[in-house]
N, C-alpha and C positions, 0 to 999 in steps of 0.2 A: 618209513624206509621199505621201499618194495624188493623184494627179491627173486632172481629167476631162478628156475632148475628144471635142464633138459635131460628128461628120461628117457630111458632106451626103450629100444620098440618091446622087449618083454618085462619093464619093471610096472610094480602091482602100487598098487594108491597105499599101500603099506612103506614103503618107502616114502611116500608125501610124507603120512604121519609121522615117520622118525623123525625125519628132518624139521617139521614143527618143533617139536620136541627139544631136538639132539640142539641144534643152534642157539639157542636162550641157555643152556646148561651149558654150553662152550664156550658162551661169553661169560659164563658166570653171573647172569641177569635173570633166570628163570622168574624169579618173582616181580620183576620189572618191565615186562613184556608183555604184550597181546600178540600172539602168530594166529593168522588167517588165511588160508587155504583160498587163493582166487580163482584155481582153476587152471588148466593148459599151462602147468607148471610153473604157476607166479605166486608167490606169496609176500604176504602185508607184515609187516613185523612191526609194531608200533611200541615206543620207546615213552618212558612216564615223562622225562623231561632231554633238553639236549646233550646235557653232561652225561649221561649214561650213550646217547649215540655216539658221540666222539670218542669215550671211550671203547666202545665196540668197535668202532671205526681204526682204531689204532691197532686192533688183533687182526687188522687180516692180512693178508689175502684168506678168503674161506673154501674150503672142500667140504663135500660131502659126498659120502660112497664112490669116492675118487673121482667125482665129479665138480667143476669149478661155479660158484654160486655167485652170478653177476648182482653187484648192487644196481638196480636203476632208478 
């Protein structure tokens, strides 16, 4: 499951990293999860099996730093 996130013209790659972070601990999957940093604010969020995406899939819509985190 890839994810986008558009940063503002003054946010620092320290927000990249939270949001690594912060989203696996929201879905309550931290230990279930591999998040990967692709760059030009995409990230890879890989799931151990599908029953854990669907269930993440059923928490959203997602925010982060009041910003809206498209699944594509």
């Amino acid at each position: 499951m890839a994810f986008s996130y558009k940063q503002g013209s003054g946010s620092k790659k320290k927000n990249v990293e939270k949001l690594i972070a912060f989203m696996p601990q929201r879905w309550g999957m931290q230990d279930k999860i591999t998040a990967n940093d692709l760059g030009n604010g995409h990230f890879l969020f890989s799931f151990d099996n599908e029953d854990d995406l669907e269930s993440m899939l059923k928490l959203g819509p997602f925010y982060f730093n009041f910003c809206l985190c498209i699944l594509v």
